[in-house]
MIDOSE-1310 file (N, C-alpha, C; in nm, 2 decimals, decimal comma, always signed):
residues 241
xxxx	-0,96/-0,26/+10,67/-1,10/-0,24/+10,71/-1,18/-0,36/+10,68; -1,28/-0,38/+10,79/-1,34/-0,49/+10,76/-1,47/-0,49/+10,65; -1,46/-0,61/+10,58/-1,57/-0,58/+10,46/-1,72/-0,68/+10,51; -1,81/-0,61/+10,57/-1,95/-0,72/+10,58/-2,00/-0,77/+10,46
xxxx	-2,06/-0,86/+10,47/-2,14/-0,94/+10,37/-2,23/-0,83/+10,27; -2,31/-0,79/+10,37/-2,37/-0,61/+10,29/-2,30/-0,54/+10,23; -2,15/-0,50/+10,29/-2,10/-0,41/+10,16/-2,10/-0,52/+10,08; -2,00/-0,63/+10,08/-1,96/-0,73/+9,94/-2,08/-0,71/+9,85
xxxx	-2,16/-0,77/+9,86/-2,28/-0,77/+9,80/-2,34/-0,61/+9,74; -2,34/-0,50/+9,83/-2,37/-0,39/+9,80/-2,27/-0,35/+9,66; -2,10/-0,39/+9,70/-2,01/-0,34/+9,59/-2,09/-0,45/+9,42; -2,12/-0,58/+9,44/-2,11/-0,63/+9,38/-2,24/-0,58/+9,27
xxxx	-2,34/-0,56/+9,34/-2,45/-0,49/+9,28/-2,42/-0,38/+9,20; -2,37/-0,32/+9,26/-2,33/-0,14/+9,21/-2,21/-0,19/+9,10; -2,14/-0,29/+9,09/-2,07/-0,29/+8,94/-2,16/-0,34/+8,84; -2,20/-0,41/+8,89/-2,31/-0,47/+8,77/-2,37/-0,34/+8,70
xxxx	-2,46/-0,23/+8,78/-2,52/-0,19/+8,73/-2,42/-0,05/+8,65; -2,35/-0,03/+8,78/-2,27/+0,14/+8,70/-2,14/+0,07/+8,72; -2,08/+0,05/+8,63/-1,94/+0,02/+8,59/-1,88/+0,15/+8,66; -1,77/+0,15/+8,75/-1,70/+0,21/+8,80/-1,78/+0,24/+8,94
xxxx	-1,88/+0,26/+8,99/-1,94/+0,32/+9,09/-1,89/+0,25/+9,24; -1,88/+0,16/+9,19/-1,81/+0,07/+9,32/-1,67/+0,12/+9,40; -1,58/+0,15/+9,27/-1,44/+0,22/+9,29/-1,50/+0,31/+9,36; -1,58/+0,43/+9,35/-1,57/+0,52/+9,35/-1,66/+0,53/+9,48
xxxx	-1,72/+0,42/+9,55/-1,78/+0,41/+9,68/-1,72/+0,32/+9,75; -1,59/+0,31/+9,76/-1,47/+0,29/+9,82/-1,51/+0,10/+9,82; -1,61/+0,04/+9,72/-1,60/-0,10/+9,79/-1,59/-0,16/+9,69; -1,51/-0,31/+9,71/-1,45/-0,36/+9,63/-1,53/-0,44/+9,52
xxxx	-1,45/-0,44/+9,45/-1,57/-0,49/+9,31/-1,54/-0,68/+9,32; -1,61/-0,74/+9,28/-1,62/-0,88/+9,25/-1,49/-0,96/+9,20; -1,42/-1,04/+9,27/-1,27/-1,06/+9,19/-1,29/-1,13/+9,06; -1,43/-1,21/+9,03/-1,47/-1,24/+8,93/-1,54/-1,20/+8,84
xxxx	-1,48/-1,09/+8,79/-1,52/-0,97/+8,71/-1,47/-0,96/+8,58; -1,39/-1,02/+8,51/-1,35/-0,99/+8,42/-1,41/-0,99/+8,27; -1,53/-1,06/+8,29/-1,64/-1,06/+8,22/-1,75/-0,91/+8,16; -1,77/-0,85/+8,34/-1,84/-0,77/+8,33/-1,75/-0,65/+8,29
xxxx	-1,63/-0,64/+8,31/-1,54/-0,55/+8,30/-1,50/-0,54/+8,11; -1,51/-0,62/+8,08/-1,47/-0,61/+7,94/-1,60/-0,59/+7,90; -1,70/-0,64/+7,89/-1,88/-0,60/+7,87/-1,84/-0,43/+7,87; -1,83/-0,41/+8,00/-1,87/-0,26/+8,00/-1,77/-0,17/+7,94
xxxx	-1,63/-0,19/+7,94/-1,52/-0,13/+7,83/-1,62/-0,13/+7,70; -1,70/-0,25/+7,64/-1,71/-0,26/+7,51/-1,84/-0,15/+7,49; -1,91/-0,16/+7,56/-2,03/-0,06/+7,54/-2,01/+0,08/+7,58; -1,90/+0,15/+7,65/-1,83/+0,21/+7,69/-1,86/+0,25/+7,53
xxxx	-1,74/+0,19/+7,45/-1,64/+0,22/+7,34/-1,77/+0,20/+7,24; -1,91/+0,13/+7,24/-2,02/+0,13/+7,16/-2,05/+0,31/+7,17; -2,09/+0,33/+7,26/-2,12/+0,46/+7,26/-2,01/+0,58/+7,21; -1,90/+0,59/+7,30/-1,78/+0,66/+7,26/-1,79/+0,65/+7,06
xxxx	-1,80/+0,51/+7,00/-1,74/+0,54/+6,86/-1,91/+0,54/+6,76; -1,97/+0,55/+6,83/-2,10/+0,56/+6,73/-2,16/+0,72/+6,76; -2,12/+0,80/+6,88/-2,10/+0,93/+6,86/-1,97/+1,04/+6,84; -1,89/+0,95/+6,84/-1,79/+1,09/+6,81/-1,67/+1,02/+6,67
xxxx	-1,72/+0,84/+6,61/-1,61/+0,80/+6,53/-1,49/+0,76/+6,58; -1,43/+0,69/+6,51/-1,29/+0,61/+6,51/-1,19/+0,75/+6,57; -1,16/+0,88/+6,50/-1,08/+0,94/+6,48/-1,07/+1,03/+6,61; -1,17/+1,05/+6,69/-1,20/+1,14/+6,79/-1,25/+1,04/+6,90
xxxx	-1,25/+0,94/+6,89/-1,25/+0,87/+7,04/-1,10/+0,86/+7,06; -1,08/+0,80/+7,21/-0,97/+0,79/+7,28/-0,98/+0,68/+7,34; -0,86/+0,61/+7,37/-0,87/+0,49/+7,44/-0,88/+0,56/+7,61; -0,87/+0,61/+7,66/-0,79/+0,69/+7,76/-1,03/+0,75/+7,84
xxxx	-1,02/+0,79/+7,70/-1,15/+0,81/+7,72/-1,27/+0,69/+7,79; -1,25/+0,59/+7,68/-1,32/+0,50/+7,70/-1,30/+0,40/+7,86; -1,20/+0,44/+7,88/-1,08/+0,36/+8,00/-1,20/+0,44/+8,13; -1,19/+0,60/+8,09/-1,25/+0,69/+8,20/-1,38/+0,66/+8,21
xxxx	-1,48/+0,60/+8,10/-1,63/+0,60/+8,14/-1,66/+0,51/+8,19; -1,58/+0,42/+8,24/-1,59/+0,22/+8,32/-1,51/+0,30/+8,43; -1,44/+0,38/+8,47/-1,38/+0,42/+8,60/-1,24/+0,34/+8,64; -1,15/+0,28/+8,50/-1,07/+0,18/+8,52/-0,94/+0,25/+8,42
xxxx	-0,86/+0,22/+8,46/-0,71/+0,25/+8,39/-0,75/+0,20/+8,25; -0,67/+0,27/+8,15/-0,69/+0,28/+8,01/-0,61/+0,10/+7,99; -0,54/+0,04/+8,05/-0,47/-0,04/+8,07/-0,52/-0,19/+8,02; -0,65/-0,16/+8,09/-0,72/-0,30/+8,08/-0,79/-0,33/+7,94
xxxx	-0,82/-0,16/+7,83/-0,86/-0,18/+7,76/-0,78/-0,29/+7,62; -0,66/-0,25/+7,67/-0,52/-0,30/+7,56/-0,55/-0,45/+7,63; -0,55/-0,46/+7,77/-0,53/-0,60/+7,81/-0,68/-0,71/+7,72; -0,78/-0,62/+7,75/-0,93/-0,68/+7,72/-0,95/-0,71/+7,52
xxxx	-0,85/-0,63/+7,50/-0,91/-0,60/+7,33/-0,72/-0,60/+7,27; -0,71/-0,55/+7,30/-0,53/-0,54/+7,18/-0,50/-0,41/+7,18; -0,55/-0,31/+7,08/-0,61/-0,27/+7,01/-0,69/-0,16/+7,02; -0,66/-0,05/+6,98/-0,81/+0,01/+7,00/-0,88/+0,01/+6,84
xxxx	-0,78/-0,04/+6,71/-0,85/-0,11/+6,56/-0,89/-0,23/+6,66; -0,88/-0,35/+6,72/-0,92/-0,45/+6,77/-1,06/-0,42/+6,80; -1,09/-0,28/+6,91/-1,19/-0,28/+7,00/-1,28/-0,20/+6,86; -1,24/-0,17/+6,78/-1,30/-0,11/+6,70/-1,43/-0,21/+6,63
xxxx	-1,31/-0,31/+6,62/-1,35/-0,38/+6,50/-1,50/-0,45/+6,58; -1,46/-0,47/+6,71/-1,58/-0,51/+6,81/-1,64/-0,44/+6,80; -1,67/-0,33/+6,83/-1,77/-0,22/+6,79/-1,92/-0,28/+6,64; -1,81/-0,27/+6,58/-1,87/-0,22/+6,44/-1,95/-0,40/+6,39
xxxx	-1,88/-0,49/+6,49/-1,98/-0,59/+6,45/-2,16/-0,59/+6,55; -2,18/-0,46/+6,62/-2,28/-0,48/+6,68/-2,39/-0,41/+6,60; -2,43/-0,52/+6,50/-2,52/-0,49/+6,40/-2,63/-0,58/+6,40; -2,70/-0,61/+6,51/-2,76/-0,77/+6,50/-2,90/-0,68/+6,52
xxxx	-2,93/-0,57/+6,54/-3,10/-0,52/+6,56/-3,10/-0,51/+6,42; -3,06/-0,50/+6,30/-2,99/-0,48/+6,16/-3,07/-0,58/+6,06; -3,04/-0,74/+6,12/-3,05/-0,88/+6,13/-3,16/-0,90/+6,16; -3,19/-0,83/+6,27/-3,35/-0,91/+6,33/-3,44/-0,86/+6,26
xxxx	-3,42/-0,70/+6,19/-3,52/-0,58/+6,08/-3,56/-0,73/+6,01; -3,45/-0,79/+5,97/-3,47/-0,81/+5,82/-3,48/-0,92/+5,83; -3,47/-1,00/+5,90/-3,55/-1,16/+5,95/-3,66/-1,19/+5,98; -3,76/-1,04/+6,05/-3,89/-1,03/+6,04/-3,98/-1,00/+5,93
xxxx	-4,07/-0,98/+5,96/-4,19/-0,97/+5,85/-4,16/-0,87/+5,72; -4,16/-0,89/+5,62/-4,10/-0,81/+5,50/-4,18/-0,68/+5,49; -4,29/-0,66/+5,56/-4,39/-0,53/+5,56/-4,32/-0,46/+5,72; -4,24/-0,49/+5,76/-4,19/-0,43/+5,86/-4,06/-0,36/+5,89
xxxx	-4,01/-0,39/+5,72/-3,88/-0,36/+5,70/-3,84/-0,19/+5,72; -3,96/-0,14/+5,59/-3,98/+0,02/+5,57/-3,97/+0,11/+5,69; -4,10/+0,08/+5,80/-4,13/+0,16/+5,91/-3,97/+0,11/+6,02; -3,99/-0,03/+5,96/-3,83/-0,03/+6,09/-3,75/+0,03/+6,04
xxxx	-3,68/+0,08/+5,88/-3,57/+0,12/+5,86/-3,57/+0,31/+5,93; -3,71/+0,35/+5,95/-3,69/+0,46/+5,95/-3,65/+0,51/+6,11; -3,67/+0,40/+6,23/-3,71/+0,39/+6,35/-3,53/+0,36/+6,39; -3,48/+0,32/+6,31/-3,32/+0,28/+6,35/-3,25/+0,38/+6,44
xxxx	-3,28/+0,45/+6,34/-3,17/+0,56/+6,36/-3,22/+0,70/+6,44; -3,37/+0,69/+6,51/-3,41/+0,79/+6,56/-3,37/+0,87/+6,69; -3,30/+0,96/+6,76/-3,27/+0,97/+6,89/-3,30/+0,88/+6,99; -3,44/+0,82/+6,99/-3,42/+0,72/+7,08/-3,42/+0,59/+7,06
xxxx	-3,41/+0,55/+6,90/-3,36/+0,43/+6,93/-3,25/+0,40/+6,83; -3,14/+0,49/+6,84/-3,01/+0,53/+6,78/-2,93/+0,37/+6,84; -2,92/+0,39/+6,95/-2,86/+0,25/+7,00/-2,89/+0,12/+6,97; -2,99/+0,11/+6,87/-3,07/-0,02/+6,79/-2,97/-0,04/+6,67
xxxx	-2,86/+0,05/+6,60/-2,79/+0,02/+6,55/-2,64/+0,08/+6,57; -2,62/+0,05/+6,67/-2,46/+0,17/+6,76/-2,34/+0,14/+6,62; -2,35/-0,01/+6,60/-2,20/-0,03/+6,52/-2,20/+0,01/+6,37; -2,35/+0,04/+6,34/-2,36/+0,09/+6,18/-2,30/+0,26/+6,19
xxxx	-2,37/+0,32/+6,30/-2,34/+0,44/+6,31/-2,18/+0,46/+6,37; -2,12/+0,39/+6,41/-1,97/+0,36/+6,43/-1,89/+0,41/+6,27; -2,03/+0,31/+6,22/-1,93/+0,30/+6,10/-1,95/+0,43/+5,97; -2,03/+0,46/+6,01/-2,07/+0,58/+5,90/-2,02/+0,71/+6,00
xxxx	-1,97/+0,71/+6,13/-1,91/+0,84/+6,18/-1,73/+0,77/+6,09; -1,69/+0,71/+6,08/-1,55/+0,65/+6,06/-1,52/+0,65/+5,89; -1,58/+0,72/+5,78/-1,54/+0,76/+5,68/-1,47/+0,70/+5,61; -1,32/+0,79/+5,70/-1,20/+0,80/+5,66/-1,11/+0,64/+5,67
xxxx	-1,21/+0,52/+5,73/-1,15/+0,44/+5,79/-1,14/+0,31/+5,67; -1,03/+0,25/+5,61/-1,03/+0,11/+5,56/-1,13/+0,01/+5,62; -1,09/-0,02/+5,74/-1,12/-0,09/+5,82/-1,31/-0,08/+5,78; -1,33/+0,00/+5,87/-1,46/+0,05/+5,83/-1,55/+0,05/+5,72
xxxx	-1,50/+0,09/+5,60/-1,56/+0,03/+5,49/-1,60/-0,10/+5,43; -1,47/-0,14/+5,46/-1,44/-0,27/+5,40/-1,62/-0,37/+5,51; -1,60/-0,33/+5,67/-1,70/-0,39/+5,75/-1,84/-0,36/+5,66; -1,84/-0,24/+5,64/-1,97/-0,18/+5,62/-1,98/-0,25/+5,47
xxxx	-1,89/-0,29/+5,36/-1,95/-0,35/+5,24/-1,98/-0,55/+5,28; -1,92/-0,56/+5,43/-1,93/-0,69/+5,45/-2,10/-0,69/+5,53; -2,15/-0,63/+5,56/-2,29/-0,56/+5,59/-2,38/-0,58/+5,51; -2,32/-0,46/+5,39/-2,43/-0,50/+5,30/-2,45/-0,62/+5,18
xxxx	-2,35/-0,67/+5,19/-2,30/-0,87/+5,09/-2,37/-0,94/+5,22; -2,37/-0,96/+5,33/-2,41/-1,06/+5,41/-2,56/-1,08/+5,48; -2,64/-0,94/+5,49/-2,72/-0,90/+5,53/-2,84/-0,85/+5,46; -2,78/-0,84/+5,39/-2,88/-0,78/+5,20/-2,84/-0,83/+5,11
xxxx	-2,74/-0,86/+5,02/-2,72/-0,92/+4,87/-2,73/-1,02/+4,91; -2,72/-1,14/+5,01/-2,71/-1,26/+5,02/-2,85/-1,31/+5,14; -2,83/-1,20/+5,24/-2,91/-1,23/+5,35/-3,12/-1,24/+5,30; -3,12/-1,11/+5,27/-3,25/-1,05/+5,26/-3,29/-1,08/+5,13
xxxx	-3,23/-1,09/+5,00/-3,23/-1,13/+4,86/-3,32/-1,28/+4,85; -3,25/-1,35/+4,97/-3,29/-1,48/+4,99/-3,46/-1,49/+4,97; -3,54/-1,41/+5,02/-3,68/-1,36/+5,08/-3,73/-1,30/+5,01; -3,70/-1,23/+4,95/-3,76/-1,12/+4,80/-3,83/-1,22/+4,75
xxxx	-3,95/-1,21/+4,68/-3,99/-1,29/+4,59/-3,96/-1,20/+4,40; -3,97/-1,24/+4,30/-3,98/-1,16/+4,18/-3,86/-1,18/+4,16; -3,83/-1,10/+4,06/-3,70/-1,07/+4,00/-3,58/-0,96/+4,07; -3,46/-1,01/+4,02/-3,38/-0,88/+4,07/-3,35/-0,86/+4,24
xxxx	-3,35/-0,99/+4,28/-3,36/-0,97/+4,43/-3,26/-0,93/+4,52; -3,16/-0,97/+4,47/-3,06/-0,91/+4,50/-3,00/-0,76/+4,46; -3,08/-0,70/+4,36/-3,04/-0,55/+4,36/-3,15/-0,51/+4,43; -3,28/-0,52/+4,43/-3,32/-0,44/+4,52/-3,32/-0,47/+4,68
xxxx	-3,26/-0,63/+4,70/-3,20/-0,57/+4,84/-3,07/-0,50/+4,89; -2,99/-0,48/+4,77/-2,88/-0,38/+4,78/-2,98/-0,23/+4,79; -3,06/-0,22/+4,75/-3,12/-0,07/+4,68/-3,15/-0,03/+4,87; -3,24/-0,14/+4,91/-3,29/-0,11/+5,02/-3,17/-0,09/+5,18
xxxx	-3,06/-0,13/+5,10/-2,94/-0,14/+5,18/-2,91/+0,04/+5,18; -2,89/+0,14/+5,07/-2,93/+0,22/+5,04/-2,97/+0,29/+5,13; -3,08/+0,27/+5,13/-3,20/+0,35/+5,17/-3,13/+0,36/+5,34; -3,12/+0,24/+5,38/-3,07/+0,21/+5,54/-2,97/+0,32/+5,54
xxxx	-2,86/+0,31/+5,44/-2,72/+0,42/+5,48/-2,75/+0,55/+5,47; -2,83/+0,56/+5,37/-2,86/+0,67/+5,37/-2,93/+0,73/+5,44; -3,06/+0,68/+5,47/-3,08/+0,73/+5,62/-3,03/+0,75/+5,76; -2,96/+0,64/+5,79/-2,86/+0,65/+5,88/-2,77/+0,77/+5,90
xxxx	-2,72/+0,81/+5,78/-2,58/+0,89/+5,74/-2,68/+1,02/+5,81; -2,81/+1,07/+5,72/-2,84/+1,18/+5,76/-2,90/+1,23/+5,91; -2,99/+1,07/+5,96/-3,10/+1,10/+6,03/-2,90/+1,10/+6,15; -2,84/+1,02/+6,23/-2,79/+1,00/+6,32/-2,66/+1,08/+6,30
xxxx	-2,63/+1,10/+6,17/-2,45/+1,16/+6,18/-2,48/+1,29/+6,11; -2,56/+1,35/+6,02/-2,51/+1,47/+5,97/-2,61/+1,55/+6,05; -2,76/+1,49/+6,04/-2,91/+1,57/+6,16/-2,92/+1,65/+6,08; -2,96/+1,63/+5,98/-3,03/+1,72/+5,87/-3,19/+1,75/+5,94
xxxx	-3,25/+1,88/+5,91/-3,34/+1,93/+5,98/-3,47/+1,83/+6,00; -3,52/+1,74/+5,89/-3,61/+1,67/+5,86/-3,60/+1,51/+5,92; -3,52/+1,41/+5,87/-3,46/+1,32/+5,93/-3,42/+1,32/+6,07; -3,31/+1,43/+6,09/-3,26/+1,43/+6,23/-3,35/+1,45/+6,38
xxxx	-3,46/+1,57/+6,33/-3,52/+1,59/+6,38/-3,67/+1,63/+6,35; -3,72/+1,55/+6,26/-3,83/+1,57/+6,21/-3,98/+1,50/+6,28; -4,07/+1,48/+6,25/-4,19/+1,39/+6,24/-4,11/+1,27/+6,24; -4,13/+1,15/+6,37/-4,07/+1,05/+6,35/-4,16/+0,96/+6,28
xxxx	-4,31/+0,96/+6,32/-4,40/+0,85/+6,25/-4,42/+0,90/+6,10; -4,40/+1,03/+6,06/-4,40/+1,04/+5,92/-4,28/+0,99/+5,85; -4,17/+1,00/+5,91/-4,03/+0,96/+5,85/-4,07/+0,78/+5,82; -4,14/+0,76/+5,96/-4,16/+0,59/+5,93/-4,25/+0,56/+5,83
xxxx	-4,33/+0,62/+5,76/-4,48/+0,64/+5,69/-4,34/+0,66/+5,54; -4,34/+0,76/+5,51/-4,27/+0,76/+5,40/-4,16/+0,66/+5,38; -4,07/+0,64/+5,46/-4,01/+0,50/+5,49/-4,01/+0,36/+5,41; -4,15/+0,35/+5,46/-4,22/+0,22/+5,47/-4,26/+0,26/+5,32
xxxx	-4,34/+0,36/+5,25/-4,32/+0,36/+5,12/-4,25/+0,35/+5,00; -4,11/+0,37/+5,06/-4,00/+0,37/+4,95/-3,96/+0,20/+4,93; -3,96/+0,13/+5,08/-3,90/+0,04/+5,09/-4,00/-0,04/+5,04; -4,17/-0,03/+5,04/-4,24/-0,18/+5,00/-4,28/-0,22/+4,88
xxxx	-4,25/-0,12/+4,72/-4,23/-0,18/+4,60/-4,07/-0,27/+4,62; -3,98/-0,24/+4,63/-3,89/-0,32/+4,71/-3,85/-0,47/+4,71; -3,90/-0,54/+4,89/-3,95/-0,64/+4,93/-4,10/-0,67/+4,86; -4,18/-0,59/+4,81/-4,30/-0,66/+4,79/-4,33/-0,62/+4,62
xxxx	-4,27/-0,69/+4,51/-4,27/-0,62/+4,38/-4,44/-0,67/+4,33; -4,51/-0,71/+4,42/-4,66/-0,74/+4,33/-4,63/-0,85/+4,30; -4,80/-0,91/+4,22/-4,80/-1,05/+4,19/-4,76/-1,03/+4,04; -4,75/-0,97/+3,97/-4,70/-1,01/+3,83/-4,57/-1,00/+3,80
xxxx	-4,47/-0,95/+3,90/-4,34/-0,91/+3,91/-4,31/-1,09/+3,93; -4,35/-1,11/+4,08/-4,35/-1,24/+4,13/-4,34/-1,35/+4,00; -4,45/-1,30/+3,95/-4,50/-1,42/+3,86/-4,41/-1,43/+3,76; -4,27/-1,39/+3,77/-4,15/-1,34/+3,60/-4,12/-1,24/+3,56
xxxx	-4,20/-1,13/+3,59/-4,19/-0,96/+3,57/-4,26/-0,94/+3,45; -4,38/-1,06/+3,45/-4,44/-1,03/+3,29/-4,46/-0,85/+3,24; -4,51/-0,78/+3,38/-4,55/-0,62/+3,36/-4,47/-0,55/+3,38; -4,31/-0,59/+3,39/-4,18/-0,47/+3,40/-4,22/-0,38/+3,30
xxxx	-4,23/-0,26/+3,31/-4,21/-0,15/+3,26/-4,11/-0,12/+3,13; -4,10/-0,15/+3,01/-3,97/-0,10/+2,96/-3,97/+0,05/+2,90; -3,86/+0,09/+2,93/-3,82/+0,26/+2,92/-3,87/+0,26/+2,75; -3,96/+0,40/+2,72/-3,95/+0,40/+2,59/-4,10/+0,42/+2,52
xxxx	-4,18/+0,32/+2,59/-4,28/+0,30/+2,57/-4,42/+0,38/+2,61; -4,34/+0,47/+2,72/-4,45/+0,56/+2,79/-4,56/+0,47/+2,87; -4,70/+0,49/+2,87/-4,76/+0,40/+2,99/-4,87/+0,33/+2,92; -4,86/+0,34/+2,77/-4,92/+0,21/+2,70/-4,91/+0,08/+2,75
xxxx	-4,99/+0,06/+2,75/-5,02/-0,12/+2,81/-4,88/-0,18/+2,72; -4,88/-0,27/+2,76/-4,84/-0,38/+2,67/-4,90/-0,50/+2,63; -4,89/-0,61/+2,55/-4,98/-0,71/+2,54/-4,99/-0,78/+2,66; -4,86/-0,77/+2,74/-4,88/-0,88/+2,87/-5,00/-0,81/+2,96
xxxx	-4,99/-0,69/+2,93/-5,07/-0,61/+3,06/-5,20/-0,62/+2,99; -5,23/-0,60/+2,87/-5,40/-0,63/+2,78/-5,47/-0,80/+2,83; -5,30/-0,88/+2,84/-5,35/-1,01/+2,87/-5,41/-1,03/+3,00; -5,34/-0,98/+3,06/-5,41/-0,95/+3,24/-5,51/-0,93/+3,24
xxxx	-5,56/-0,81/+3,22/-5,65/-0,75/+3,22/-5,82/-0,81/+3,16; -5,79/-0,88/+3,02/-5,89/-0,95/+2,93/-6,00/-1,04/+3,08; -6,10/-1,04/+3,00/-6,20/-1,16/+3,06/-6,14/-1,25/+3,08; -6,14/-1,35/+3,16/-6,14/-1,47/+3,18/-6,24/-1,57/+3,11
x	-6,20/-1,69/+2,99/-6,28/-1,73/+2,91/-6,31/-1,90/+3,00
């Protein structure tokens, strides 16, 4: 059959945009495709393992949502622990939370994981559907060492920067776990701008421990004392001479 310039072009459009659609409208896809073909396997398999987990996806499956033999997937990746492991590094909206403004952290942490912008963190939720998985953990503690104890710690001002940006690492899993994988009534499906409102509260003693924290923690709290001042806090407070 002869192929005109219009179909070429027509097939080449239609893979770009729907992976498989081309096959499936009898015209030939782009011979220089191997690019877009592994792209779309991989987001394929983003979606596939950030709603159903490691244990309940299929290679076979992922092979069917690109409209391509399961074939290419082993050819494109090894592996489907290989395509995994690609998965679960697509953590970078994660990165950007926490590279922007430190008052933006809270309301962004709550916004992650919302139905619709679930796919703002596909490989975190890969990794919290995958439990049961070595692999997976081990990713998910390299997440929170590279991204929070080291990453976000850097930016804290005050004391203790590195536990409370583990704490706030926390807060992320935890919300994640409930709002995207378990859909607890409130989280999963709650008030989204209130989820971000309370959010933003838990997270900004946090990133933002005040100026006396900053300043050494002269006003840390010590257990014991109940809410008596302390001299440092009488000292604050005195006139200015």
């Amino acid at each position: 059959m002869w192929i005109t310039p219009t179909s070429w072009w027509e097939g080449w459009r239609v893979a770009e945009e729907e992976p498989g659609a081309a096959v499936e409208r009898g015209v030939p896809a782009r011979r220089k495709d191997a690019d877009a073909t592994r792209s779309a396997l991989l987001m394929a398999a983003v979606l596939r393992f950030a709603r159903d987990g490691y244990d309940r996806t299929s290679v076979r499956e992922v092979a069917a949502d690109v409209g391509v033999n399961q074939a290419l997937v082993y050819r494109y990746f090894g592996s489907k622990d290989a395509l995994f492991a690609e998965v679960s590094a697509h953590t970078s909206a994660i990165g950007e939370l926490l590279a922007g403004p430190l008052d933006a952290i809270g309301p962004g942490l709550g916004d992650l994981f919302s139905r619709e912008g679930e796919q703002g963190a596909p490989g975190l939720v890969a990794l919290l559907r995958s439990p049961g998985r070595a692999p997976a953990m081990e990713r998910l503690r390299q997440l929170v060492t590279d991204d929070f104890t080291h990453g976000l710690a850097r930016r804290l001002p005050g004391e203790d920067g590195r536990l409370r940006a583990e704490l706030v690492a926390a807060l992320l899993i935890g919300v994640g776990m409930l709002q995207a994988v378990v859909r607890t009534p409130q989280l999963g499906s709650g008030d989204p701008d209130r989820v971000r409102g309370l959010a933003a509260a838990l997270v900004r003693p946090l990133v933002d421990p005040g100026p006396r924290d900053a300043r050494g923690g002269g006003g840390r709290h010590v257990p014991g004392r109940g809410s008596r001042s302390s001299p440092d806090t009488a000292a604050d407070t005195s006139p200015s001479r």
